[in-house]
BAPAKOL-608801 format. One record per atom (N, C-alpha, C): x, y, z; residue in three letters; chain. Coordinates in Angstrom, 2 decimals. Each point is the difference from the previous one (the first is absolute). Layout:
X Y Z Ala A
...
END
This chain:
-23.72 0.33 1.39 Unk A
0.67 1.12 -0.63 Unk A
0.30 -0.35 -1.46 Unk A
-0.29 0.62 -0.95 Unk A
0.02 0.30 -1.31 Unk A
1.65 -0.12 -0.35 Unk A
0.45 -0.66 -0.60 Unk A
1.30 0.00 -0.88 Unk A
0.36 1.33 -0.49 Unk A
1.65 0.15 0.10 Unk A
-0.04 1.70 -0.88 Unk A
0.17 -0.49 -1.66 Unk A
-0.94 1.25 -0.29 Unk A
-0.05 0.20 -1.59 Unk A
1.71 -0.42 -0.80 Unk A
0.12 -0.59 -1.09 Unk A
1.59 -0.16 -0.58 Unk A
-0.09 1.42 -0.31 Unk A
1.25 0.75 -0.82 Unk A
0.23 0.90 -0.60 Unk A
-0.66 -0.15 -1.51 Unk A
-0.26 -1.15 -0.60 Unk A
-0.53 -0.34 -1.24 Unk A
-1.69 0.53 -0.06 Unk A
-0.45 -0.19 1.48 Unk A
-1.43 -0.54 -0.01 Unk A
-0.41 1.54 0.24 Unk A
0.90 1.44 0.55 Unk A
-0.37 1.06 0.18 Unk A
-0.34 0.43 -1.70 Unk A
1.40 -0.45 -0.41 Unk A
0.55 0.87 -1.26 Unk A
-1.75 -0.49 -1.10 Unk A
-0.02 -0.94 0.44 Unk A
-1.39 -0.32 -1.03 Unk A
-1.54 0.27 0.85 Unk A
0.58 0.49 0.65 Unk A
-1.65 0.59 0.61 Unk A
0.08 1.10 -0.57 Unk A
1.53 0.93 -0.01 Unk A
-0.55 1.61 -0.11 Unk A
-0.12 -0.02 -1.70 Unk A
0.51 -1.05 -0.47 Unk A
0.15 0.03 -1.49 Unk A
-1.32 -0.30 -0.55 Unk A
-1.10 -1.46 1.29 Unk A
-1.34 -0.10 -0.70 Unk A
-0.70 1.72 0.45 Unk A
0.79 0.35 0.89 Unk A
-1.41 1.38 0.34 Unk A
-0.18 1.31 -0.37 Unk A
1.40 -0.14 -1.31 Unk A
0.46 1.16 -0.53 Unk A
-0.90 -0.34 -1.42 Unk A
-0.44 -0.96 -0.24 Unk A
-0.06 -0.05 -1.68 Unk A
-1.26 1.14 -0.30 Unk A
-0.45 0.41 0.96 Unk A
-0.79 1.85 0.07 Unk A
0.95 0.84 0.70 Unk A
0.17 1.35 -0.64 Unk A
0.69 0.74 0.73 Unk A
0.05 -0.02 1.38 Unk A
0.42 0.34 0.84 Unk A
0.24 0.62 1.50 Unk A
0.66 0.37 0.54 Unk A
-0.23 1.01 1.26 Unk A
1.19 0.83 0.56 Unk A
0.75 -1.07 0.76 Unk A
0.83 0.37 0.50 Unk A
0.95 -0.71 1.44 Unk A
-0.93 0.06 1.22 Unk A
-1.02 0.80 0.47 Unk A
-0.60 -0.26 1.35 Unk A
-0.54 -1.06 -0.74 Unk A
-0.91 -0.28 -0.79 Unk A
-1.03 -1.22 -0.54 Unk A
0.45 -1.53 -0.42 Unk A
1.18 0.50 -0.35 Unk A
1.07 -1.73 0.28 Unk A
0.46 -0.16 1.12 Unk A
0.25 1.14 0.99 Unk A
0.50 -0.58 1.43 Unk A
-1.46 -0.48 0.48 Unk A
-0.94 0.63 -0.16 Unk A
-1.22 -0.39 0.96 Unk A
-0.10 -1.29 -0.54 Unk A
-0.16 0.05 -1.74 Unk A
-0.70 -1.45 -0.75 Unk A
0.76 -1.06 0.04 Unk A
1.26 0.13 0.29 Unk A
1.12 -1.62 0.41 Unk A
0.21 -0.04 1.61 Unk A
-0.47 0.81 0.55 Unk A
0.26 0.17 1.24 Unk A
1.71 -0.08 0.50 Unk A
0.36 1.28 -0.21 Unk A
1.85 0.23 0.01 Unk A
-0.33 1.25 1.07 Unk A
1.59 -0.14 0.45 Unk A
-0.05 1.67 0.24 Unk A
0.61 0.69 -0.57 Unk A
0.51 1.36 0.47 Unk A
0.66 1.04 -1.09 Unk A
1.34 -0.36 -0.68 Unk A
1.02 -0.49 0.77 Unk A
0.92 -0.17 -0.21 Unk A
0.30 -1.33 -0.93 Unk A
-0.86 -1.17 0.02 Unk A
-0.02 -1.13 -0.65 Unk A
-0.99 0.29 -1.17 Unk A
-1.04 0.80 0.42 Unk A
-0.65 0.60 -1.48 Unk A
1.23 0.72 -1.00 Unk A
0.73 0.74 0.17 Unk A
1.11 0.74 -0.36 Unk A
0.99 -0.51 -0.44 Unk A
0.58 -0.97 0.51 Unk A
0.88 -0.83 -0.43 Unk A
-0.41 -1.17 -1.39 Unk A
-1.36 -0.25 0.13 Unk A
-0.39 -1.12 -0.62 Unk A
-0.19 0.84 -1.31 Unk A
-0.43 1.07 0.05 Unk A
-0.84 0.86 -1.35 Unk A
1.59 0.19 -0.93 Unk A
0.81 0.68 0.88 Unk A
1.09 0.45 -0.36 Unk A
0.68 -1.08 -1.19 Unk A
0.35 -1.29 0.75 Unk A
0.50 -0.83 -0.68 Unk A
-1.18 -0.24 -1.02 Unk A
-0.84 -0.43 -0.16 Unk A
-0.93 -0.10 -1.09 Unk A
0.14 0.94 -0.88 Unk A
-0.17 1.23 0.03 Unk A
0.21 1.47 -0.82 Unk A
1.17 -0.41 -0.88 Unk A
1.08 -0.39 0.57 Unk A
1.57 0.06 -0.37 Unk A
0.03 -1.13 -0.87 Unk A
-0.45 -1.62 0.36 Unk A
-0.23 -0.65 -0.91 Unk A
-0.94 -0.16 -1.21 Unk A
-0.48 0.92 -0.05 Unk A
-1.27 0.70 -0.87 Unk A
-1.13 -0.98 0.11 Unk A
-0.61 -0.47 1.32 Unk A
-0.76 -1.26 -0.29 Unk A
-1.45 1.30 0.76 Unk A
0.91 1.03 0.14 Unk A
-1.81 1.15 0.68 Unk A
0.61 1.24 -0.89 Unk A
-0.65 1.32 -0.60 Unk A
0.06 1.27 -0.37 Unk A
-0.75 0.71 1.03 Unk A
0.73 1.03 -0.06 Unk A
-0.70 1.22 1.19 Unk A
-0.24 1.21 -1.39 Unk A
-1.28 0.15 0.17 Unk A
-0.84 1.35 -0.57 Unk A
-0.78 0.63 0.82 Unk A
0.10 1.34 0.19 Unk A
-0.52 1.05 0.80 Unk A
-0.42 -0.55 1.47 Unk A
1.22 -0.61 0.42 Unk A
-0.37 -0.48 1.66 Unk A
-0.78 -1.56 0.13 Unk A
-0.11 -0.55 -1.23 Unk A
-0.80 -1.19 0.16 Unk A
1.09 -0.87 -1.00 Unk A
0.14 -1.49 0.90 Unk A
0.67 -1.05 -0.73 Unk A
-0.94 -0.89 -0.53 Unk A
0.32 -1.08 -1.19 Unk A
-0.52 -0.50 -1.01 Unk A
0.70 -1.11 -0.13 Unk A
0.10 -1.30 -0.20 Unk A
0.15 -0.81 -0.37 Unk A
0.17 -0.01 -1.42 Unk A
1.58 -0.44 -0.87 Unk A
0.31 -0.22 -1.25 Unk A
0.00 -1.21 -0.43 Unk A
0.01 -0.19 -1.65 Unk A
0.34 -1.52 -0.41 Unk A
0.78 -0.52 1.08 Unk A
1.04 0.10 -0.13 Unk A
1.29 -0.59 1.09 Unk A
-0.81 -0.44 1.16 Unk A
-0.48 0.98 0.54 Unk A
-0.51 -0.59 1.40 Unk A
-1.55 -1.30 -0.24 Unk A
-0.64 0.70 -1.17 Unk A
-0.61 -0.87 -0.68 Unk A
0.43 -1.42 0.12 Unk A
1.26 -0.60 -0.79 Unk A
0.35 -1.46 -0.20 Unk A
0.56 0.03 1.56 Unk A
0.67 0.48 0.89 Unk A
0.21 -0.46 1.21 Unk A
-1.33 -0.31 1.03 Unk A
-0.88 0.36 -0.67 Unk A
-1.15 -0.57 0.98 Unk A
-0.74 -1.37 -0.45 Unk A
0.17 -0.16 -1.62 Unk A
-0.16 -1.57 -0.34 Unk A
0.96 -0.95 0.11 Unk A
1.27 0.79 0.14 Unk A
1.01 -1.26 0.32 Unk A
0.00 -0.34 1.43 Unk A
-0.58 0.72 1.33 Unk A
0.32 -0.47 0.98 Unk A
-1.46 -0.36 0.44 Unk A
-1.04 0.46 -0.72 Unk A
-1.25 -1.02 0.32 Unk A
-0.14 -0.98 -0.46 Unk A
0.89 -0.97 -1.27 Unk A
0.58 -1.19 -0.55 Unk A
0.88 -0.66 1.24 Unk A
0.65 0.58 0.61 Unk A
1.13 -0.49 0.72 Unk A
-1.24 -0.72 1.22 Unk A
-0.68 1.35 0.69 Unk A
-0.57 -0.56 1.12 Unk A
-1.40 -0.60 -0.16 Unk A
-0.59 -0.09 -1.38 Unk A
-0.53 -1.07 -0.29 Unk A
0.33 -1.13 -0.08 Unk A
1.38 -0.28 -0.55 Unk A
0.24 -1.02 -0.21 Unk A
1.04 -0.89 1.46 Unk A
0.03 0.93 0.83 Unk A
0.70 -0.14 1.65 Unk A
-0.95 -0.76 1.09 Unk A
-1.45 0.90 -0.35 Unk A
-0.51 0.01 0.74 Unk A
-1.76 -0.19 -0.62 Unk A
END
């Protein structure tokens, strides 16, 4: 059995799979979440401005930008 995902390791999947637009079904399918943890995760991202929502599709910002080199530094350098 597979280890569960951290909360870090979601937040930078949907952040690597956003850096092209996409809706919410296409990040739940593409990180493999369900609705409610898709929802929760986007939400907080939105709010910390590290994703933008335009016409139904989220995006990955600078912000979310440097949070994906600082924690692929981290678990490069972890692991």
């Amino acid at each position: 059995m597979k280890p569960r995902r951290t909360a870090y390791e979601i937040v930078w999947k949907i952040l690597e799979y956003c850096k092209e637009p996409r809706r919410l079904t296409q990040i739940m399918q593409g990180c493999n979440l369900n609705t409610p943890t898709a929802n929760r995760y986007v939400d907080l991202l939105v709010h910390k401005n590290m994703l933008t929502i335009n016409e139904e599709c989220y995006k990955t910002t600078k912000e979310g930008l440097k949070y994906i080199e600082l924690i692929e530094e981290a678990y490069l350098t972890l692991f």
